[in-house]
N, C-alpha and C positions, 0 to 999 in steps of 0.2 A: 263583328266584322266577318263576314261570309266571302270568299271566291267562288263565283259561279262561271260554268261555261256551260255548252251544247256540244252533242257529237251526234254525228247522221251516218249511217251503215245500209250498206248496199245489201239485198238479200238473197242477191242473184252473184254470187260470187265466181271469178273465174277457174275455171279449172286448172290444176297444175299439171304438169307430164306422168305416163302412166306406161305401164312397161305393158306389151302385148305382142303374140306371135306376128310376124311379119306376113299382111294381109289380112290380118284379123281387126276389125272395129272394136273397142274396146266399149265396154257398156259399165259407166258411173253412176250409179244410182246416187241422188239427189235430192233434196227437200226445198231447192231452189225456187222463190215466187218471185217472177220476173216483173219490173216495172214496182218494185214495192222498199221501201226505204224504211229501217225502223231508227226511229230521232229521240233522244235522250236529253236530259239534262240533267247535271248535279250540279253540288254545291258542298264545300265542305267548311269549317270552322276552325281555322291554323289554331287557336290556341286551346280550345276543349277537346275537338277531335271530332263534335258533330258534326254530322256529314246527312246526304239525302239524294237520293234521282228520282226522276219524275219519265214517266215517258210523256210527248208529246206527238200529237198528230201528224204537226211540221216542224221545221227548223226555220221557223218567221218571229218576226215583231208577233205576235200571236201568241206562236207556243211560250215565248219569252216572259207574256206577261201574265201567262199559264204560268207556269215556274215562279214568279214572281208572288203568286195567289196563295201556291203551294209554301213558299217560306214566312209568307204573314200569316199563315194559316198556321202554321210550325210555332211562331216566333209571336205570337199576341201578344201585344202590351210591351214590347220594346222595340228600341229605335235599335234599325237594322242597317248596317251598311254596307253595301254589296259590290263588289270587283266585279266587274264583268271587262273583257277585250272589245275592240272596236270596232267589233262588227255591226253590219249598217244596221243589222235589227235590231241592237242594244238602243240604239238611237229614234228620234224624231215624234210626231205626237201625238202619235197613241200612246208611246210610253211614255213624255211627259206628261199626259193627259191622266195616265196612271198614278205619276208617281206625285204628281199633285192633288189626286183625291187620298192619298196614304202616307201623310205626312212623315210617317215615323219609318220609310222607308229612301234610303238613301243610297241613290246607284252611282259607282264610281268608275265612266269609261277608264280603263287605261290600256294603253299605247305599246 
């Protein structure tokens, strides 16, 4: 039994308050790349403690069944069953179309 989720982070973060003489522009040096999102996924194992992230390109039906690749690829030769929340990418048929070529893979929206 696996619980998996995604998380998507902004790379352009905003700036917080900065103290500076009054009239003075204040100059924040930055590593900020604007328009750019970096998207994760893990998965961890409540009862052994395995665990795993992946990065992915996006946060879709896609990256999902990226992730998805990544834990049958982990987990050969046994039947995996996986928690995911109900988000719409968890859902529809691509990923049924997946998850019926991979028999021993069993994904469990929950609510």
């Amino acid at each position: 039994m696996l619980f998996c989720d995604e998380a998507g982070f902004c790379l352009h973060p905003k700036l917080g308050r900065v103290w500076a003489k009054k009239g003075k522009q204040p100059f924040v040096p930055t590593k900020s790349q604007h328009q750019k999102r970096l998207n994760v996924a893990g998965w961890v194992d409540p009862l052994s403690g395995n665990h795993g992230i992946i990065q992915n390109e996006k946060g879709n039906t896609d990256g999902f069944i990226n992730t998805l690749r990544h834990i049958l690829y982990r987990f050969k030769g046994t039947i995996i069953e996986i928690w995911v929340d109900n988000a719409r990418w968890h859902k529809g048929k691509k990923v049924d179309d997946f998850l019926g070529e991979h028999k021993n893979v069993l994904s469990v929206p929950h609510s």
